[in-house]
PyMOL Python script that loads the backbone (N, CA, C, O; Angstrom):
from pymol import cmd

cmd.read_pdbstr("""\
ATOM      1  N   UNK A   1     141.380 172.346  63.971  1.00  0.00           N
ATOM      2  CA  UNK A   1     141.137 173.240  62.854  1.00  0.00           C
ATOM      3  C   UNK A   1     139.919 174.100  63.179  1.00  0.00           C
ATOM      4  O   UNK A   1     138.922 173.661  63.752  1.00  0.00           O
ATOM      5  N   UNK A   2     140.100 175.527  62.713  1.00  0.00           N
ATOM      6  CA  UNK A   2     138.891 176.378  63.302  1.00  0.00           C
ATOM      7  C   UNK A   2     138.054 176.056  62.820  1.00  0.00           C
ATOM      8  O   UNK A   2     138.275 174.980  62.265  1.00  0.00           O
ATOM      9  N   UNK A   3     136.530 176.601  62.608  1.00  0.00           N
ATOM     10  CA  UNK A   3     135.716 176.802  61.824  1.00  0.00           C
ATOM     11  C   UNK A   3     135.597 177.626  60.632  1.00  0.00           C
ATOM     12  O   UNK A   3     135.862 178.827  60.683  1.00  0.00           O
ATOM     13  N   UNK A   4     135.286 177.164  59.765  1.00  0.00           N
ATOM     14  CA  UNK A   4     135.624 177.882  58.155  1.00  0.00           C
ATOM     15  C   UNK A   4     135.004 179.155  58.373  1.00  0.00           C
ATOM     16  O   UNK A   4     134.363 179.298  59.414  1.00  0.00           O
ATOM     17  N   UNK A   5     135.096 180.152  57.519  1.00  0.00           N
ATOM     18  CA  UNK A   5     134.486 181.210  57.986  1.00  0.00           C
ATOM     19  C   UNK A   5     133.112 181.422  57.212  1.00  0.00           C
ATOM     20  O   UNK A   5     132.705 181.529  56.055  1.00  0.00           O
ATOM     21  N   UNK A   6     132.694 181.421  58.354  1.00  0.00           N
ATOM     22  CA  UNK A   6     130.622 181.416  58.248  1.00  0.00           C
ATOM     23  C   UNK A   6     129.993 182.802  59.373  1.00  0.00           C
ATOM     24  O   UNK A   6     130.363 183.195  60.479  1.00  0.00           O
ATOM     25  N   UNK A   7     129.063 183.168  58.575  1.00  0.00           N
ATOM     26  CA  UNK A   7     128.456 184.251  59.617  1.00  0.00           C
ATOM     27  C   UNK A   7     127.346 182.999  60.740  1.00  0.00           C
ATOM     28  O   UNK A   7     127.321 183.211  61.952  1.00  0.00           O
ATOM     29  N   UNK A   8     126.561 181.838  60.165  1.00  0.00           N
ATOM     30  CA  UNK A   8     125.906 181.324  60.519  1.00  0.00           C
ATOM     31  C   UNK A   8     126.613 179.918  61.150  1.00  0.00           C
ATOM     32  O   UNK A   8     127.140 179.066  60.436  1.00  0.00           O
ATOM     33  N   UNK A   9     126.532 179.849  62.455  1.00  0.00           N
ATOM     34  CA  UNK A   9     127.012 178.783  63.234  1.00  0.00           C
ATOM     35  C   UNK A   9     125.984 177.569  63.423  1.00  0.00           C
ATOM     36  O   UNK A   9     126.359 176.452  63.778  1.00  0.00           O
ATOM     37  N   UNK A  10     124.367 177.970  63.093  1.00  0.00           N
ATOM     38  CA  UNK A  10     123.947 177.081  63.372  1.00  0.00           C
ATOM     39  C   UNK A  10     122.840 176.701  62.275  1.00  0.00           C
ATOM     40  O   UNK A  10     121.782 177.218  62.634  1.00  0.00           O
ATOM     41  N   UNK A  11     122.725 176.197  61.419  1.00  0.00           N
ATOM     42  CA  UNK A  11     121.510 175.414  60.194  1.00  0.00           C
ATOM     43  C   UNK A  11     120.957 174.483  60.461  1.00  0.00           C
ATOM     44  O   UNK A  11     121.429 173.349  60.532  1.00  0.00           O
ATOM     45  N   UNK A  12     119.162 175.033  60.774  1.00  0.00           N
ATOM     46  CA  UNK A  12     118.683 174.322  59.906  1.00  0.00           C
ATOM     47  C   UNK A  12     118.161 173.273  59.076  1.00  0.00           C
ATOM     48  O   UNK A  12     118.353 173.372  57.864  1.00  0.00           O
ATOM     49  N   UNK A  13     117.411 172.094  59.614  1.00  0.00           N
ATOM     50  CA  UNK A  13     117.168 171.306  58.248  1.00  0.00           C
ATOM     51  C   UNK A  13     115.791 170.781  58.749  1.00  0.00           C
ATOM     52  O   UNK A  13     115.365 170.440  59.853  1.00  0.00           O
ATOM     53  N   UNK A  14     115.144 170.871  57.211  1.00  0.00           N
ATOM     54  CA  UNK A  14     113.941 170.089  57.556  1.00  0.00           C
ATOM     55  C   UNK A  14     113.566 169.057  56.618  1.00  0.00           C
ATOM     56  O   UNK A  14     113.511 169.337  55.421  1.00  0.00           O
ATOM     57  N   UNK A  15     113.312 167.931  57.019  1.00  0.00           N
ATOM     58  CA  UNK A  15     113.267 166.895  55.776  1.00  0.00           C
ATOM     59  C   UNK A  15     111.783 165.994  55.967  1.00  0.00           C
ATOM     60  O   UNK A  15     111.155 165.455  56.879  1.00  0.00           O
ATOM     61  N   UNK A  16     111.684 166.179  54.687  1.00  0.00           N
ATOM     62  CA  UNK A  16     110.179 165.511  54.155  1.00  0.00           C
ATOM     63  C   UNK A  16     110.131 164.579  53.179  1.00  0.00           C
ATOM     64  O   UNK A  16     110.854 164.828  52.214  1.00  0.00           O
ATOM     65  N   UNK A  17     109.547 163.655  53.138  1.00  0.00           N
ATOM     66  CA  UNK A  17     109.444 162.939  51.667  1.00  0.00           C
ATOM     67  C   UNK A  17     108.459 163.384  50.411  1.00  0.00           C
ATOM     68  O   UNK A  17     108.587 162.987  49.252  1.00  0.00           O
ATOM     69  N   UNK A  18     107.594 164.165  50.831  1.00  0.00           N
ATOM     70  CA  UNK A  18     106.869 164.612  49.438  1.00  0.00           C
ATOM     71  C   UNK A  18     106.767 166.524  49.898  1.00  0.00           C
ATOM     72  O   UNK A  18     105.676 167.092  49.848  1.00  0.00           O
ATOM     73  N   UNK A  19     108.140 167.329  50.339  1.00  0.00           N
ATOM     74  CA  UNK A  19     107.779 168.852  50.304  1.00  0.00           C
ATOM     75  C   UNK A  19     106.330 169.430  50.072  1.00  0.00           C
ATOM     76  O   UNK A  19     105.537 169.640  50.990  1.00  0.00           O
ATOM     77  N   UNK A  20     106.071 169.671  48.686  1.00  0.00           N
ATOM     78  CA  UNK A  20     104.794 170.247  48.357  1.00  0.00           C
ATOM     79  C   UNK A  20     103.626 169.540  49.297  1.00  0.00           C
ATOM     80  O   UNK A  20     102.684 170.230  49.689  1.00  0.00           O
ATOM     81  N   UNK A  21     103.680 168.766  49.488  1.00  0.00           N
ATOM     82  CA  UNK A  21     102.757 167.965  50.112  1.00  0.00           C
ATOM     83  C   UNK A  21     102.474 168.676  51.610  1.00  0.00           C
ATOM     84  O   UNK A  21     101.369 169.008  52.038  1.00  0.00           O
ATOM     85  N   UNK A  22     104.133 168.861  52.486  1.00  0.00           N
ATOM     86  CA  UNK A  22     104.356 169.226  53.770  1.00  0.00           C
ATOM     87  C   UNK A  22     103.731 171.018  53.965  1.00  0.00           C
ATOM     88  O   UNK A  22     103.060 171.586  54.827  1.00  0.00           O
ATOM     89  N   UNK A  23     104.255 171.368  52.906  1.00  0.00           N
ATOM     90  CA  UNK A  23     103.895 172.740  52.843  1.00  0.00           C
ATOM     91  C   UNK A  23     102.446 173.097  52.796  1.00  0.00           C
ATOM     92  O   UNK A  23     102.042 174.106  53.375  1.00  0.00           O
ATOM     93  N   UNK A  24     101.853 172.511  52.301  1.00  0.00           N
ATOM     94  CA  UNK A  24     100.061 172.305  51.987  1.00  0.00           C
ATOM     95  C   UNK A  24      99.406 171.727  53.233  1.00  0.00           C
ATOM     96  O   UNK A  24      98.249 172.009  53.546  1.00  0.00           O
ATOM     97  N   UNK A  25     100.130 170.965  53.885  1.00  0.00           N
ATOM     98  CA  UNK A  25      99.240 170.132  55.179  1.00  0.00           C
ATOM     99  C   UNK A  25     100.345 170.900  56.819  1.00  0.00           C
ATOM    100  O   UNK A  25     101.316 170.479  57.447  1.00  0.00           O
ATOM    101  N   UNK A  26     100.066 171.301  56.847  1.00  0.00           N
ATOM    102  CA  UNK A  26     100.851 171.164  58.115  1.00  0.00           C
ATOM    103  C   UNK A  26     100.807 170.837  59.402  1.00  0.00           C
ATOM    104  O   UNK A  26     100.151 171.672  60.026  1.00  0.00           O
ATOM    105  N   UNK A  27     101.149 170.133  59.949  1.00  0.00           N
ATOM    106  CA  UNK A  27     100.848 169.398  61.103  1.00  0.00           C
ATOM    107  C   UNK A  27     101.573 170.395  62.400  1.00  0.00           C
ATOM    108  O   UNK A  27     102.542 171.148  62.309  1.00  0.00           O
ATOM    109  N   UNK A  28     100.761 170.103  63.537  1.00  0.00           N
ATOM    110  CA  UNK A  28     101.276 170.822  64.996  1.00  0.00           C
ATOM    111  C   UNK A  28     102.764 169.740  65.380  1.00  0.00           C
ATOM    112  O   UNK A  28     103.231 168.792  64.749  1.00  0.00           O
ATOM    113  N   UNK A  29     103.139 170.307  66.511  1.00  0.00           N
ATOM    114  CA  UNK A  29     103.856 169.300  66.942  1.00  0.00           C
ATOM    115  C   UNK A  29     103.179 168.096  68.136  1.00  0.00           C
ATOM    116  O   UNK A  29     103.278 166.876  68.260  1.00  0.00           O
ATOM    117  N   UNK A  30     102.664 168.889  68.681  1.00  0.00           N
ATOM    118  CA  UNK A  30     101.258 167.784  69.381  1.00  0.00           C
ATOM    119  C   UNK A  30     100.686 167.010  68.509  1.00  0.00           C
ATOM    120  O   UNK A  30      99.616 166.548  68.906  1.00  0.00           O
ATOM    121  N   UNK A  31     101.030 166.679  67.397  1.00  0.00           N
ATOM    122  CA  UNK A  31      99.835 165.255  66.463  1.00  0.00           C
ATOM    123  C   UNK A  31     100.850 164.704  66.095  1.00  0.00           C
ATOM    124  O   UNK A  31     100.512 163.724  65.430  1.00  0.00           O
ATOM    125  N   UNK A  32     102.134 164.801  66.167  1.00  0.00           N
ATOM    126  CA  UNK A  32     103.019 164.042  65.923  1.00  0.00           C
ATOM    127  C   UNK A  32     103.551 162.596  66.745  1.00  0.00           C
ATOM    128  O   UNK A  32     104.572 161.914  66.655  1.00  0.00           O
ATOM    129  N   UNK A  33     102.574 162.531  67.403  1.00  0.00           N
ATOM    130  CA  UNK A  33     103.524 160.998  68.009  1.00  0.00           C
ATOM    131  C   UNK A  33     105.008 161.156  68.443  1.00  0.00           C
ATOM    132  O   UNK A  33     105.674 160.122  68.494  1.00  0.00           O
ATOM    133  N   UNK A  34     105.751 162.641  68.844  1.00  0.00           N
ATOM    134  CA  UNK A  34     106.983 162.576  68.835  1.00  0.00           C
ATOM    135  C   UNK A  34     107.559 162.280  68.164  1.00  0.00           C
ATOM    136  O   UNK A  34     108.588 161.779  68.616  1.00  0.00           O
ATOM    137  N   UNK A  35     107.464 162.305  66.825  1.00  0.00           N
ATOM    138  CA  UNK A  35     108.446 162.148  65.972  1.00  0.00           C
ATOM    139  C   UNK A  35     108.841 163.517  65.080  1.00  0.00           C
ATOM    140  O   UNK A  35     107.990 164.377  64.857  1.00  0.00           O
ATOM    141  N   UNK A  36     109.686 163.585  64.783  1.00  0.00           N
ATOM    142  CA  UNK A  36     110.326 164.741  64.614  1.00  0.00           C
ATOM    143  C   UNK A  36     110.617 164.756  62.900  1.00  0.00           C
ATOM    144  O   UNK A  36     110.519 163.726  62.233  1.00  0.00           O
ATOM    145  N   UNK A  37     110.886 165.722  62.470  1.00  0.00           N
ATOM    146  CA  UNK A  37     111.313 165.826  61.066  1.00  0.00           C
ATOM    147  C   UNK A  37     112.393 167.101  60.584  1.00  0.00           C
ATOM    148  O   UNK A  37     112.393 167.758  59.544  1.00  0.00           O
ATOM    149  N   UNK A  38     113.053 167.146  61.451  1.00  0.00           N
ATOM    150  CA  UNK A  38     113.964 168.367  61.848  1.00  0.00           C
ATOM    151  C   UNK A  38     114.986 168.163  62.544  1.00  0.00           C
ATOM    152  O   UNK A  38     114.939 167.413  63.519  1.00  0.00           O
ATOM    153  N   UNK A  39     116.243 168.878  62.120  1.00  0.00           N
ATOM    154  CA  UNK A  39     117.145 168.719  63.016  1.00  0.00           C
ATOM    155  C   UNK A  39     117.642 169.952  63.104  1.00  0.00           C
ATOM    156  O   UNK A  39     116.797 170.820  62.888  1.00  0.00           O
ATOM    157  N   UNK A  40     118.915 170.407  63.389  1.00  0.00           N
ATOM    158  CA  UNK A  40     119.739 171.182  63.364  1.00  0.00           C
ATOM    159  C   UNK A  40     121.564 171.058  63.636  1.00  0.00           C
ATOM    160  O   UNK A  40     122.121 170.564  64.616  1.00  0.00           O
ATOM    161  N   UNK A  41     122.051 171.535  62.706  1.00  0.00           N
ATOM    162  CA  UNK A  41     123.356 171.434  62.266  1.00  0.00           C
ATOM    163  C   UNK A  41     124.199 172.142  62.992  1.00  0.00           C
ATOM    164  O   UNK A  41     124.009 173.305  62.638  1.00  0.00           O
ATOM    165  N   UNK A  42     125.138 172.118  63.918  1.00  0.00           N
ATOM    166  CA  UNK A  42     125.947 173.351  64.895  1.00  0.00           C
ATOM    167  C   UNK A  42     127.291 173.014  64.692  1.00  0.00           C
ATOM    168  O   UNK A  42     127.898 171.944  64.743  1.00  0.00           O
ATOM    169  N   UNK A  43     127.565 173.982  64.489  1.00  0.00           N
ATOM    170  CA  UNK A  43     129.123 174.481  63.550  1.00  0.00           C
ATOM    171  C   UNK A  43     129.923 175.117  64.883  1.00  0.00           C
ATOM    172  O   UNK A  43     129.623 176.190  65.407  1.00  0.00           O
ATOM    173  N   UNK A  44     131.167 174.092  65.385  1.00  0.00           N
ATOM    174  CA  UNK A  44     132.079 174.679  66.476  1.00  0.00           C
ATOM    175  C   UNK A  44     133.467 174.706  65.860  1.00  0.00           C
ATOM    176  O   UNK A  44     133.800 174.327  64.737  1.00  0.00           O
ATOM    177  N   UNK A  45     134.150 175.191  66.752  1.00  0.00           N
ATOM    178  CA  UNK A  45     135.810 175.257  66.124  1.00  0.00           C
ATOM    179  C   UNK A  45     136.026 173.615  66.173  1.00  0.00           C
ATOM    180  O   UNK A  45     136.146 173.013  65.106  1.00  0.00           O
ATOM    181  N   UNK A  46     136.088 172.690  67.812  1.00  0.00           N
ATOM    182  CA  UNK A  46     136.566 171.500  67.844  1.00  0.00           C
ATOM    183  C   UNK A  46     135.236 170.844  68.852  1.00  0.00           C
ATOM    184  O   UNK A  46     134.868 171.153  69.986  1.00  0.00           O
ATOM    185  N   UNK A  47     134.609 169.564  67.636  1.00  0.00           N
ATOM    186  CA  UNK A  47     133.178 168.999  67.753  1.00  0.00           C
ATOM    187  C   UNK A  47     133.599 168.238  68.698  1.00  0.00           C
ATOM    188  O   UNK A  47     132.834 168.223  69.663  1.00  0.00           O
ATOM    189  N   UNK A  48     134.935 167.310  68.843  1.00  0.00           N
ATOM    190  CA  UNK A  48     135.219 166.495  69.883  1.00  0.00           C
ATOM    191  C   UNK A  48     135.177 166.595  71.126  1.00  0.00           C
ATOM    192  O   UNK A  48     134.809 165.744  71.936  1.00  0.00           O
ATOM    193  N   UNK A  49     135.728 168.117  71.392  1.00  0.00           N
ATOM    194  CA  UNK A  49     135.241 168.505  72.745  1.00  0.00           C
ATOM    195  C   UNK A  49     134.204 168.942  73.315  1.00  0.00           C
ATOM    196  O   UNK A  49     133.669 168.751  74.407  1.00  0.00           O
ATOM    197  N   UNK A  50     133.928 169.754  72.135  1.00  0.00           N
ATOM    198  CA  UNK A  50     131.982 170.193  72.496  1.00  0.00           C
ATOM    199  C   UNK A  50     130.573 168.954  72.716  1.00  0.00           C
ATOM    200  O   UNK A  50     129.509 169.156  73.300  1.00  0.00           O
ATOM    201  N   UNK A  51     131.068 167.606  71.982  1.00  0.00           N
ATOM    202  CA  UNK A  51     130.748 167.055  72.124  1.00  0.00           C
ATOM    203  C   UNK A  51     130.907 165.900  73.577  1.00  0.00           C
ATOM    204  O   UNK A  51     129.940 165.235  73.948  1.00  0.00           O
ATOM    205  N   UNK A  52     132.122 165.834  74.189  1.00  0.00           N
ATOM    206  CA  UNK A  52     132.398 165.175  75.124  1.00  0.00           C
ATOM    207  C   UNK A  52     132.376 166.239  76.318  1.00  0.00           C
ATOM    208  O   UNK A  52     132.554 165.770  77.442  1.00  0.00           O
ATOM    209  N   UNK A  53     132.168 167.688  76.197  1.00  0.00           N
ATOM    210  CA  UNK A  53     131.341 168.308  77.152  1.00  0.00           C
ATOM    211  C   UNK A  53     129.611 168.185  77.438  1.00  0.00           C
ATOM    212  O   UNK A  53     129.059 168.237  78.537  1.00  0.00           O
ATOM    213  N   UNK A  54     129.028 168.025  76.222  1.00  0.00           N
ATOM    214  CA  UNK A  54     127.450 168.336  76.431  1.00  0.00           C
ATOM    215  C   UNK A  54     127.471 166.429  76.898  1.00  0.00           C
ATOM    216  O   UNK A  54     126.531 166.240  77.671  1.00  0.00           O
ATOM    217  N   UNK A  55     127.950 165.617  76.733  1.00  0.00           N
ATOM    218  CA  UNK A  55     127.880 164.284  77.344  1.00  0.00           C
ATOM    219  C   UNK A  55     128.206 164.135  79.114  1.00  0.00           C
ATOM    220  O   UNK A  55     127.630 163.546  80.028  1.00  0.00           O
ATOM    221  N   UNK A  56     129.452 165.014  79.022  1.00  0.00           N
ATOM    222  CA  UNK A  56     129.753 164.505  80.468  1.00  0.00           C
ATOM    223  C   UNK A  56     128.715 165.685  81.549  1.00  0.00           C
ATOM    224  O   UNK A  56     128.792 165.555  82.770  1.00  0.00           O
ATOM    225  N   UNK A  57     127.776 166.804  80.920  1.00  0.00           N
ATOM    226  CA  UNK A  57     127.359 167.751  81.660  1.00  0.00           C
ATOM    227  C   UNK A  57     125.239 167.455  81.354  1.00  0.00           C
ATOM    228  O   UNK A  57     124.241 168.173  81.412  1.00  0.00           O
ATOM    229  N   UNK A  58     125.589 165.710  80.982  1.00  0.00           N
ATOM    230  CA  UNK A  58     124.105 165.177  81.028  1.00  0.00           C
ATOM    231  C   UNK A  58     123.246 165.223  80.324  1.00  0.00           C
ATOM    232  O   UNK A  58     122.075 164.988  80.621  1.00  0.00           O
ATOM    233  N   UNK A  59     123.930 165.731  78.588  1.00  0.00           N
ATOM    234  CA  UNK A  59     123.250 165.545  77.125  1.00  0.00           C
ATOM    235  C   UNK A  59     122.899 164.429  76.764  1.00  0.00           C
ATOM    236  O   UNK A  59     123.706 163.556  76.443  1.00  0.00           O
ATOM    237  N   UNK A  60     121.040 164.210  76.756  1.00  0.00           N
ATOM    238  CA  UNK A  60     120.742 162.855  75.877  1.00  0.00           C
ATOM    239  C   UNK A  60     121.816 162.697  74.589  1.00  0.00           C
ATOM    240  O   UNK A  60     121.907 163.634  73.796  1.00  0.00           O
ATOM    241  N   UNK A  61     122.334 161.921  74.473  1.00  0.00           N
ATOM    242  CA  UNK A  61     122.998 161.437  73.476  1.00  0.00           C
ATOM    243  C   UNK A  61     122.226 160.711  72.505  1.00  0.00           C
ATOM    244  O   UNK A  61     122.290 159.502  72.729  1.00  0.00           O
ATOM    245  N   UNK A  62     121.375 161.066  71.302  1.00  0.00           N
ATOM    246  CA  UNK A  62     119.843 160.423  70.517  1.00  0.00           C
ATOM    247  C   UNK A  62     120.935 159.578  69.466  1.00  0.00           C
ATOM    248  O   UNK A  62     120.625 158.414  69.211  1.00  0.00           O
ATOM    249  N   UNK A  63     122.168 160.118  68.868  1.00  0.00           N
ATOM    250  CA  UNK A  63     123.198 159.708  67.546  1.00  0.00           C
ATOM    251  C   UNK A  63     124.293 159.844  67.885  1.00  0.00           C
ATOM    252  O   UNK A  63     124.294 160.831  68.621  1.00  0.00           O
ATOM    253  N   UNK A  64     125.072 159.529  67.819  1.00  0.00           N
ATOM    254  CA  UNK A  64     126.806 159.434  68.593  1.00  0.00           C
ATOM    255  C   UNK A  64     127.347 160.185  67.261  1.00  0.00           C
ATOM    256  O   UNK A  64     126.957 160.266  66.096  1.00  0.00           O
ATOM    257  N   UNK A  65     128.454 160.703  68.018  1.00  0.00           N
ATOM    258  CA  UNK A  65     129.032 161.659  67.359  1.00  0.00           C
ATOM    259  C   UNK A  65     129.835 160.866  66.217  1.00  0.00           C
ATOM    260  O   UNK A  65     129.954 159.646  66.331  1.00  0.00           O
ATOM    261  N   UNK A  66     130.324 161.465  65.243  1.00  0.00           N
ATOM    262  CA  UNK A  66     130.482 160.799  63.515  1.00  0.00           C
ATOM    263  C   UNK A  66     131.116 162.016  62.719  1.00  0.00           C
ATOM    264  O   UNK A  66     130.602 163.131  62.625  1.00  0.00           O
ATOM    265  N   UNK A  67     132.687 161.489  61.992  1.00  0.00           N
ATOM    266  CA  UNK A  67     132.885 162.279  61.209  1.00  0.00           C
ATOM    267  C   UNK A  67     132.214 162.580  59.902  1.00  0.00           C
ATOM    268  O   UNK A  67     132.197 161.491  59.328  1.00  0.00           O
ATOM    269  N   UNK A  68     131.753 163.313  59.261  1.00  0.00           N
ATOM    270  CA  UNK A  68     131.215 163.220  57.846  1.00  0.00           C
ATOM    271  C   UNK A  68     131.762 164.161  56.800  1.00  0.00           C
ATOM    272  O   UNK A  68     131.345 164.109  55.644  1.00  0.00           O
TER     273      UNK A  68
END
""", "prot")
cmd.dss("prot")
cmd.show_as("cartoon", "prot")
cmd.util.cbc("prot")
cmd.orient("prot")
């Protein structure tokens, strides 16, 4: 099945537990200990293959792929 029709293929997300808080303090990415608070969402026609390409062509794999 294609992709629904979107101008934007790729979103986006940033998640915090207290926002106002994040917005007021902001931290570098150097003071982070590597930890991250961000991801991003990528919108293909078929995830199965895009996904069992970026694996077999030596993509850390951090979350295994998942329908939702």
């Amino acid at each position: 099945m294609p992709a629904k029709d979107t101008v934007a293929t790729v979103i986006t997300c940033l998640r915090y537990r207290d926002a106002p808080a994040a917005i007021e303090l902001m931290t570098h990415p150097d003071q982070t200990s590597g930890r991250e608070t961000q991801s991003a969402y990528v919108i293909v026609d078929d995830g199965d293959t895009t996904y069992a390409s970026a694996k077999n062509n030596g993509a850390e794999i951090v979350m295994d792929i998942k329908d939702e």
